[in-house]
matplotlib code that plots the C-alpha trace (Angstrom):
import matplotlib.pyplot as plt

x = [-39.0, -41.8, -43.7, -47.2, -50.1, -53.5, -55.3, -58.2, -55.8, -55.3, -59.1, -60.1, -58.0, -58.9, -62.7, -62.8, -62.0, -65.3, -67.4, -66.1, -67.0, -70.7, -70.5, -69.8, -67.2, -63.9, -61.2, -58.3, -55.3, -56.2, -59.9, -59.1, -56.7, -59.1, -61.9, -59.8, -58.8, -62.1, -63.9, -60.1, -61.1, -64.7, -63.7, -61.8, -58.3, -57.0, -53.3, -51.6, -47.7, -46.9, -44.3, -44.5, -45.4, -48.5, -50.1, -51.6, -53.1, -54.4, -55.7, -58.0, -58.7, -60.2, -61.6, -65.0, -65.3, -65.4, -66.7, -70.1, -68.9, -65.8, -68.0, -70.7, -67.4, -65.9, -69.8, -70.3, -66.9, -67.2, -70.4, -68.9, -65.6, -68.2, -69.9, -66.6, -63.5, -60.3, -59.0, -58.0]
y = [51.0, 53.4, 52.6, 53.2, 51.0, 51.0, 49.1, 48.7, 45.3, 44.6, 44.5, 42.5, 40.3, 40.0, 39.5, 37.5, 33.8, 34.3, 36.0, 33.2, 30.4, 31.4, 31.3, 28.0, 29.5, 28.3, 29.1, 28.5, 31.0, 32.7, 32.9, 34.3, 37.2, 38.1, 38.1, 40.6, 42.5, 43.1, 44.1, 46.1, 48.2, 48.9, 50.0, 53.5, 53.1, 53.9, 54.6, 55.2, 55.9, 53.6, 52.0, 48.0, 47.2, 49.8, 49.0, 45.6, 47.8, 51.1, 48.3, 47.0, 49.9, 50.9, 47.8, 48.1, 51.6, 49.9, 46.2, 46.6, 48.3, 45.4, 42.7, 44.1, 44.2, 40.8, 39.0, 40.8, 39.9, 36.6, 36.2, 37.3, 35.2, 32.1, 33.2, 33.2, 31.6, 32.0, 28.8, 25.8]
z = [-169.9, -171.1, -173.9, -175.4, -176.0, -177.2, -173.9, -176.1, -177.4, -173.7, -172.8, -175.9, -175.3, -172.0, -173.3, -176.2, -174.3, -172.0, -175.2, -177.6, -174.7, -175.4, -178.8, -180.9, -183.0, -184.2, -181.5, -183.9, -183.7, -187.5, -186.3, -182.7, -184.6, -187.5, -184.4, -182.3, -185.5, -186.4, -183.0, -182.4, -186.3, -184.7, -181.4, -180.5, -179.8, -176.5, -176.3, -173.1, -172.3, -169.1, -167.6, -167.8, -164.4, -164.6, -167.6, -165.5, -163.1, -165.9, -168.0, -164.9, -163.7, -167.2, -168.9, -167.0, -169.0, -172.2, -171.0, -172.9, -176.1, -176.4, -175.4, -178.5, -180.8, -180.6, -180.6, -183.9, -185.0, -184.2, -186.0, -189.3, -188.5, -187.9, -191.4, -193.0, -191.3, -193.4, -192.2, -194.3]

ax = plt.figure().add_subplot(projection="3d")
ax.plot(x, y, z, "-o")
ax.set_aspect("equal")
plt.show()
């Protein structure tokens, strides 16, 4: 099935467990989203139309194009999550 994606989702993803390891931050669930959704509002989207089995392989092939701006992202996000967690 085709579909289209923003990989920018893929490659934070991807990102934010090894960024958020060096940072003492909360790792809940609603912490972890409102982290991705910020670094994902600050970084370009990057849609592409792909078949399931290739968007593995595109995503790979293109995370080390944006590795530096996405790692930048979710530190800053996770710096105003840490500031201000939403969490009970």
């Amino acid at each position: 099935m085709t579909q289209i994606k923003n990989y920018m989702e893929e490659i934070v993803f991807s990102l934010m467990k090894e960024v958020l390891a060096d940072i003492n931050v909360c790792s809940c669930e609603k912490c972890k989203m409102d982290i991705a959704a910020i670094a994902l509002n600050d970084l370009p989207p990057k849609y592409i139309v792909s078949d399931k089995g290739e968007l593995y392989s595109k995503v790979n092939s293109l995370k080390q194009q944006f590795e530096v701006d996405v790692i930048s992202a979710v530190t800053k996000a996770a710096v105003m999550v840490k500031r201000n967690p939403r969490h009970d």
